[in-house]
PLY file of the C-alpha trace (Angstrom):
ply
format ascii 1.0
element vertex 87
property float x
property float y
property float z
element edge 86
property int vertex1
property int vertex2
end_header
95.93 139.10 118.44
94.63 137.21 120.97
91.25 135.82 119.21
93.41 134.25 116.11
95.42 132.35 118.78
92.70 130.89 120.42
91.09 130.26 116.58
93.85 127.88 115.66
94.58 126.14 119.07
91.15 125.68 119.93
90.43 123.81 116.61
93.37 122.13 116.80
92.85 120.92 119.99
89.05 120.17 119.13
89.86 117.29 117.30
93.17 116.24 118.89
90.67 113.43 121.06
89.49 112.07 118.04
92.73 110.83 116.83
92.13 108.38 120.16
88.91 107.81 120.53
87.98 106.74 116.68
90.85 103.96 116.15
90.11 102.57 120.27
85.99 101.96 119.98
86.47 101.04 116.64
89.14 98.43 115.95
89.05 98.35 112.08
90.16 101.61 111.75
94.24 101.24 112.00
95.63 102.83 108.71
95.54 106.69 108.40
94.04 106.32 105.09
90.93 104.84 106.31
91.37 106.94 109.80
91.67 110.11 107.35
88.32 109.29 104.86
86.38 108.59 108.50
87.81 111.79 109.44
86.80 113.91 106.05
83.26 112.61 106.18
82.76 113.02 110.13
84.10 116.91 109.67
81.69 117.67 106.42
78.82 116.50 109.00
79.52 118.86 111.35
80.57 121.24 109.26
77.23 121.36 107.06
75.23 120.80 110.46
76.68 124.32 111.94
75.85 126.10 108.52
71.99 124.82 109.01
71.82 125.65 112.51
73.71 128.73 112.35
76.13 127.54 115.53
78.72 128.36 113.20
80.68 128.66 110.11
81.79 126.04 106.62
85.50 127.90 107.07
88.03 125.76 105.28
90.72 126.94 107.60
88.60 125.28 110.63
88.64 122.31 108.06
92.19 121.29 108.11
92.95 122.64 111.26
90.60 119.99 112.96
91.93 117.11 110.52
95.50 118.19 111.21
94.62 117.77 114.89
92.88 114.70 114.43
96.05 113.46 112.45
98.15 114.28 115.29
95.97 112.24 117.85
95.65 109.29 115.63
99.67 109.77 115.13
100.16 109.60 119.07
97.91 106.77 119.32
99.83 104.81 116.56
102.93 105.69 118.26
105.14 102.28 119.80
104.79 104.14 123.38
100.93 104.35 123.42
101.25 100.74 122.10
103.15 98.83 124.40
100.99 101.19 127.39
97.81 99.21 126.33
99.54 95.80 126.14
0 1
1 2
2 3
3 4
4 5
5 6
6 7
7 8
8 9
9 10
10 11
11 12
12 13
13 14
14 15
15 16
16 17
17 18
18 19
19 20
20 21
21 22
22 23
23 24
24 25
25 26
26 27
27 28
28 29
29 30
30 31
31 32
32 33
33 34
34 35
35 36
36 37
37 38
38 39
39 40
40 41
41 42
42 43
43 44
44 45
45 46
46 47
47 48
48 49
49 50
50 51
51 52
52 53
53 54
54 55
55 56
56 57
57 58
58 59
59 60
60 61
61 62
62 63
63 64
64 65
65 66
66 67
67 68
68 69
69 70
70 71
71 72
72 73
73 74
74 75
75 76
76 77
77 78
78 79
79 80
80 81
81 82
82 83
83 84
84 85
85 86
């Protein structure tokens, strides 16, 4: 029981960052739409690269748990308290 728990946290913490680090070095990305297609294209990358180099697996579960994280991060970041921090 305990490797399925660290499956989903781990790759839902993975990508958690992301969610801050994306929309801060690059200023044009504010709306979740465009945050979310960044996000889809970034994850097929490193998706397809661990399925060449064998680091890993293309497991769709992995998928959305790392966009759902990423979601999350770029949620908190969004938020009116993370806002008014930076101002």
């Amino acid at each position: 029981m305990d490797i399925p728990i660290k499956n989903l946290v781990g790759n839902f913490i993975l990508f958690l960052p992301m969610g801050f680090y994306l929309p801060y070095f690059m200023k044009k990305i504010n709306k979740v739409s465009v945050f979310s297609l960044l996000m889809i294209i970034l994850l097929f990358i490193f998706k397809v690269l661990q399925l060449v180099t064998r680091r890993g697996s293309f497991d769709i579960d992995d998928f959305i748990l790392n966009m759902f994280g990423a979601i999350i991060g770029f949620g908190i970041w969004k938020s009116n308290v993370v806002q008014k921090l930076l101002k």
